[in-house]
C-alpha positions as CSV (number, residue, x, y, z in Angstrom):
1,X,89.6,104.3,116.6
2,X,92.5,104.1,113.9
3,X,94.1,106.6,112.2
4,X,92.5,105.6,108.7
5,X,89.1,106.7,110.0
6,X,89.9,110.1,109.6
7,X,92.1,110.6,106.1
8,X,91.7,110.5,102.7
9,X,94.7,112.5,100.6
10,X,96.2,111.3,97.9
11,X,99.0,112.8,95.9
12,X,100.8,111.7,92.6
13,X,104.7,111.5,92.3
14,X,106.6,112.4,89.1
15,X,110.2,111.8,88.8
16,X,112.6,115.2,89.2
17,X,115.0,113.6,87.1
18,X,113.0,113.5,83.9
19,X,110.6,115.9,82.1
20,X,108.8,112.9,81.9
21,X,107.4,110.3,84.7
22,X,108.0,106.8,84.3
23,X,105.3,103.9,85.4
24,X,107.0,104.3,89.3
25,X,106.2,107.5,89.9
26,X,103.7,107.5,92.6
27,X,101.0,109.2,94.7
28,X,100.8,108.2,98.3
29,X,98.0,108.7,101.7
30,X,98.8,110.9,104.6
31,X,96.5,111.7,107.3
32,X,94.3,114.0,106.5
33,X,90.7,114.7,107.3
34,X,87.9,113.6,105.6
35,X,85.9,115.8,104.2
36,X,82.5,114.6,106.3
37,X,84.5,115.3,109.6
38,X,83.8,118.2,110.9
39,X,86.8,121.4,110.6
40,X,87.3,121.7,114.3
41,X,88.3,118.0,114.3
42,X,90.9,118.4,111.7
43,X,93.1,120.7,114.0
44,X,94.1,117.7,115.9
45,X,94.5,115.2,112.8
46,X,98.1,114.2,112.7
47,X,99.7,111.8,109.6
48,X,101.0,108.9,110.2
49,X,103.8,108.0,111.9
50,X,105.6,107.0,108.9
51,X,104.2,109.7,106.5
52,X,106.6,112.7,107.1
53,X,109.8,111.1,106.4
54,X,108.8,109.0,103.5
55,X,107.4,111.9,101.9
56,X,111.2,113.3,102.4
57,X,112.7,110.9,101.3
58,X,110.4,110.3,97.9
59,X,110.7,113.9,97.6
60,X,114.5,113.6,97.0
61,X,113.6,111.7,93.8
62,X,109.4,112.5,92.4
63,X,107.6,115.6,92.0
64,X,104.7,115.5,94.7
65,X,101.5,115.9,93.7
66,X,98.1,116.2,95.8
67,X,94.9,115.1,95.1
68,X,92.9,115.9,98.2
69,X,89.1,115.4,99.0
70,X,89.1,118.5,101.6
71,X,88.9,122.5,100.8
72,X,91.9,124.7,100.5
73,X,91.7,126.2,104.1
74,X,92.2,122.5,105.6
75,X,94.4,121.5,103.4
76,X,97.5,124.6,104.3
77,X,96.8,123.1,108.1
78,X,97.3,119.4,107.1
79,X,100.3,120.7,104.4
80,X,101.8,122.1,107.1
81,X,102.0,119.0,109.0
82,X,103.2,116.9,106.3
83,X,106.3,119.5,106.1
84,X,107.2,118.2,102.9
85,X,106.9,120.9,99.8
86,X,104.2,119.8,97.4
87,X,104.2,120.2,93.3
88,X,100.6,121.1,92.9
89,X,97.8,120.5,94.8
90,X,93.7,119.5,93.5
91,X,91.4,120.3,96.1
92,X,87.8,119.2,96.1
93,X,87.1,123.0,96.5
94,X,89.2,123.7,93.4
95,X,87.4,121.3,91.4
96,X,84.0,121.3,93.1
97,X,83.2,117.7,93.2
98,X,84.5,114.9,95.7
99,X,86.5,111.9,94.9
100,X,85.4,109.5,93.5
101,X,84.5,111.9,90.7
102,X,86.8,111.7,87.6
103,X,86.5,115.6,87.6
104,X,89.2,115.1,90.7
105,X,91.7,113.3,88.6
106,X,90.9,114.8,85.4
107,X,91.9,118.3,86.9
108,X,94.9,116.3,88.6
109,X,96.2,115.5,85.2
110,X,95.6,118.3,83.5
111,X,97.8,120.0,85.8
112,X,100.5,116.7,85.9
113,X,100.2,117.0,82.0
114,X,101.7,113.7,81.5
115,X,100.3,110.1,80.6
116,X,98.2,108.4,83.2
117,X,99.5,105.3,82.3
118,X,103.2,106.7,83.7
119,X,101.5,107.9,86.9
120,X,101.2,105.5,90.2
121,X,98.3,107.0,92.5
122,X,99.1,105.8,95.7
123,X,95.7,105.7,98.1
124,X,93.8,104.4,101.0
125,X,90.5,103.7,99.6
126,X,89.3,101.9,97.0
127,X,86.3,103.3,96.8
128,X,87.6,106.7,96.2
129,X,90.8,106.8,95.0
130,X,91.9,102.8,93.2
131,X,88.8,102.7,91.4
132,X,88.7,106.2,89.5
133,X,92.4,105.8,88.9
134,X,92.0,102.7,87.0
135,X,89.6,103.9,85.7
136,X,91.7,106.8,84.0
137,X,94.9,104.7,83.0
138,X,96.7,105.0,86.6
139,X,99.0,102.3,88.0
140,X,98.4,102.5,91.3
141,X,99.0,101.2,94.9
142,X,96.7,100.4,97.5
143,X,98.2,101.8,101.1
144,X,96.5,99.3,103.3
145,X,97.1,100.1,106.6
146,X,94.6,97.6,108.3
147,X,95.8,94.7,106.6
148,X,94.7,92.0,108.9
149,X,92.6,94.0,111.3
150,X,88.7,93.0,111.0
151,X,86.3,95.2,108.9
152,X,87.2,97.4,106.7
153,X,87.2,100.9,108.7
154,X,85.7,104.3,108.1
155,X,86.2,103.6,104.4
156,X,83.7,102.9,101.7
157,X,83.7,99.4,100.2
158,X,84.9,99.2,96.8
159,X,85.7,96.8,93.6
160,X,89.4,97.3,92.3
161,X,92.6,95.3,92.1
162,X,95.9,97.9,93.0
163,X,98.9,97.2,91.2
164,X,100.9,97.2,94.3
165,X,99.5,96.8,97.9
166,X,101.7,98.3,100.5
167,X,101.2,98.8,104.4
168,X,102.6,101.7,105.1
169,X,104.5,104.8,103.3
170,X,107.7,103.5,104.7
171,X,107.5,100.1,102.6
172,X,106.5,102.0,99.5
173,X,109.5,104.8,100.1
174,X,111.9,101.3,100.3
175,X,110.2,100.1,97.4
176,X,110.7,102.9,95.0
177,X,114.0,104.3,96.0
């Protein structure tokens, strides 16, 4: 089993040295349970290796933003984990849908109040997170962390090009700063 088989988080980046983001600001995966895993499992869910410190270091320069398909309760745990101080935070409790519901990144913007098209939404899955972003006017990047591993994961299949394809936080942290 892979670590990918049990996340999906997303959060949006907005620069800290602008009222304003510009088209590189970015949201980016941790690990973070799913929400059809069940709560005990969560407890032992770690993030990636690389996910802490590239969330410190974009920190220095973006506003981080969450967009996260699990309640409130499970999300302190995993935020805790992540030790990294986030901007705002849209649960799926908060909103009462899941991802890939536009209701998700609607709530997300309203909150971001900037342009989508000067947001990057930085995600695992397609199917939940690439897809409704484009949808909306994101840029976004695709973290694929089983780039040529077989299969496709626990993931849902889904039809979207990313902007950027990354394999890790680490290579997007290097990218942006």
């Amino acid at each position: 089993r892979t670590r990918s088989t049990n996340s999906r988080f997303t959060m949006e980046l907005v620069p800290r040295s602008s009222p304003f983001p510009v088209t590189d600001a970015a949201a980016v995966m941790a690990g973070v349970p799913s929400p059809t895993r069940r709560r005990d499992s969560s407890r032992s869910s770690r993030p990636f290796p690389d996910t802490v410190e590239a969330l410190g270091r974009l920190r220095k320069k973006f506003k981080l933003y969450v967009v996260s398909n699990i309640d409130d309760v499970l999300f302190e745990h995993s935020a805790r984990q992540l030790v990294v101080r986030f901007d705002g935070v849209v649960t799926a409790e908060q909103v009462q849908s899941y991802k890939p519901s536009l209701n998700n990144f609607r709530r997300a913007l309203d909150r971001i109040d900037v342009p989508p098209a000067r947001i990057l939404h930085v995600a695992q899955s397609i199917y939940h997170d690439i897809v409704p972003a484009h949808t909306l006017g994101f840029c976004t990047v695709w973290v694929n962390r089983r780039k040529g591993k077989a299969g496709q994961g626990a993931v849902v299949a889904g039809e979207a090009r990313p902007d950027i394809e990354v394999a890790d936080l680490k290579t997007l942290a290097d990218i942006l700063l």
